[in-house]
C-alpha positions as CSV (number, residue, x, y, z in Angstrom):
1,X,-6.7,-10.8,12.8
2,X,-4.2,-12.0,11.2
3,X,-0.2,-10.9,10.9
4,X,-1.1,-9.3,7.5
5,X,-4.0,-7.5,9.3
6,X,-1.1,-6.3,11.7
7,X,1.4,-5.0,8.8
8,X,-1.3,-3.3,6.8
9,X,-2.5,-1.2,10.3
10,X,1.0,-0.3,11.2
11,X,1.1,0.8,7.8
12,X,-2.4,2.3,7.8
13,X,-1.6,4.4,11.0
14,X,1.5,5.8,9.1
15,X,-0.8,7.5,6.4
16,X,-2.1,11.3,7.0
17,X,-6.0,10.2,7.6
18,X,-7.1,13.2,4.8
19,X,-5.1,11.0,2.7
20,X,-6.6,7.7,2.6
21,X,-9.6,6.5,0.4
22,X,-13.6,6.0,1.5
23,X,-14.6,3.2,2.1
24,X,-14.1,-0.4,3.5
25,X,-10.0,-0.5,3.6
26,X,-9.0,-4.0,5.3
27,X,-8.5,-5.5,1.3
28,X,-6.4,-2.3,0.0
29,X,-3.9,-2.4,3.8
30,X,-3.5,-6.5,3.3
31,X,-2.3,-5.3,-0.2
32,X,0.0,-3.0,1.1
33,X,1.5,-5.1,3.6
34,X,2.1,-7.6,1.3
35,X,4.4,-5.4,-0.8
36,X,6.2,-4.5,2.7
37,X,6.8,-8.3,3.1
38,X,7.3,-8.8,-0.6
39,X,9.4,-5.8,-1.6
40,X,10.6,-4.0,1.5
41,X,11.9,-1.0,0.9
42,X,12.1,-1.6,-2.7
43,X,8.4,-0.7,-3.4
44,X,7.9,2.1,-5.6
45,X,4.7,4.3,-6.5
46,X,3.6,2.3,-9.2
47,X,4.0,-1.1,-6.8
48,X,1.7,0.9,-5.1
49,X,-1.0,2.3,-7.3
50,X,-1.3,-1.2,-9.1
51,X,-1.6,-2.6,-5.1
52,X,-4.5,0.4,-5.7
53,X,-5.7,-0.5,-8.6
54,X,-6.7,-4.4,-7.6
55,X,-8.7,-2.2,-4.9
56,X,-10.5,-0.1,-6.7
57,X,-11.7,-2.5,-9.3
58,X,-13.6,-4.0,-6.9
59,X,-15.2,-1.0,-5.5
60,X,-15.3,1.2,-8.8
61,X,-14.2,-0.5,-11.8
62,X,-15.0,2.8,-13.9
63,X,-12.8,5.0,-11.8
64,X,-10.8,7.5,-13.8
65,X,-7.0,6.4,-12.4
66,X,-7.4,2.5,-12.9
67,X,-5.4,2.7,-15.7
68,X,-1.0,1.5,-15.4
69,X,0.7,4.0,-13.4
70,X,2.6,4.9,-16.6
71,X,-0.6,6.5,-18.0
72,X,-2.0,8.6,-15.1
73,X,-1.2,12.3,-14.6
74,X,2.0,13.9,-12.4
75,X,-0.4,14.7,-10.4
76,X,-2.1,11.3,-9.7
77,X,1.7,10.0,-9.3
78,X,2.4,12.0,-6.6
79,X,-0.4,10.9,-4.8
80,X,0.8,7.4,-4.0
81,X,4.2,9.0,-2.4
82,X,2.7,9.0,1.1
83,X,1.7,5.4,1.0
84,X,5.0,3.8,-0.4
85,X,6.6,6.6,2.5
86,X,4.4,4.4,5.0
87,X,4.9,1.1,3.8
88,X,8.7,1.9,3.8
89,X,8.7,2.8,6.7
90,X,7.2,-0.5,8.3
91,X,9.5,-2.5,6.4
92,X,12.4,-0.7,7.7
93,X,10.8,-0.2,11.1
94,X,11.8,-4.3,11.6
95,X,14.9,-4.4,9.5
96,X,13.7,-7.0,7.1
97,X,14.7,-8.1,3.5
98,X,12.4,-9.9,1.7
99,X,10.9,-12.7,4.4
100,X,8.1,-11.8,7.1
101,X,9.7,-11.0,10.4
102,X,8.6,-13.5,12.9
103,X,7.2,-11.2,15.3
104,X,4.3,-10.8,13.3
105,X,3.6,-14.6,12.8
């Protein structure tokens, strides 16, 4: 496991479980924790719907909501608050900018 693997499960753990998405979710939390490292707190929703969308394209590339974040309804928006809540979170949770924090190394 690897410190990515770490990030994403803090994250993961952060997220309501009615909330999260069937199926295998290792790819979709290493995406998540790379916007934590990337973009701290700075993420928005549509940082994390398009972390989504790279997802779901592998696992059903004819879903209805891969499509920019621009395009989907107020509804679909809203569902992406709780993740970028999460990933906020984590990034604040270790006071970090825009480098990994070496504890997770």
């Amino acid at each position: 496991m690897s410190y990515l693997d770490d990030v994403g499960n803090d994250i993961r753990r952060r997220v309501p479980p009615e909330l999260l998405p069937d199926g295998d979710l290792d790819l979709l939390f290493r995406l998540y924790a790379l916007l934590a490292l990337a973009k701290g707190n700075g993420i928005d929703a549509a940082d994390v719907h398009d972390a989504w969308a790279v997802w779901i394209q592998q696992h059903d590339p004819d879903h209805a909501a891969l499509k920019p974040f621009d395009a989907l309804s107020p509804d679909a928006r809203v569902a992406d608050q709780p993740f970028v809540e999460a990933i906020r979170a984590v990034a604040a949770s270790v006071g970090r900018g825009c480098q990994s924090p070496t504890s997770w190394r």
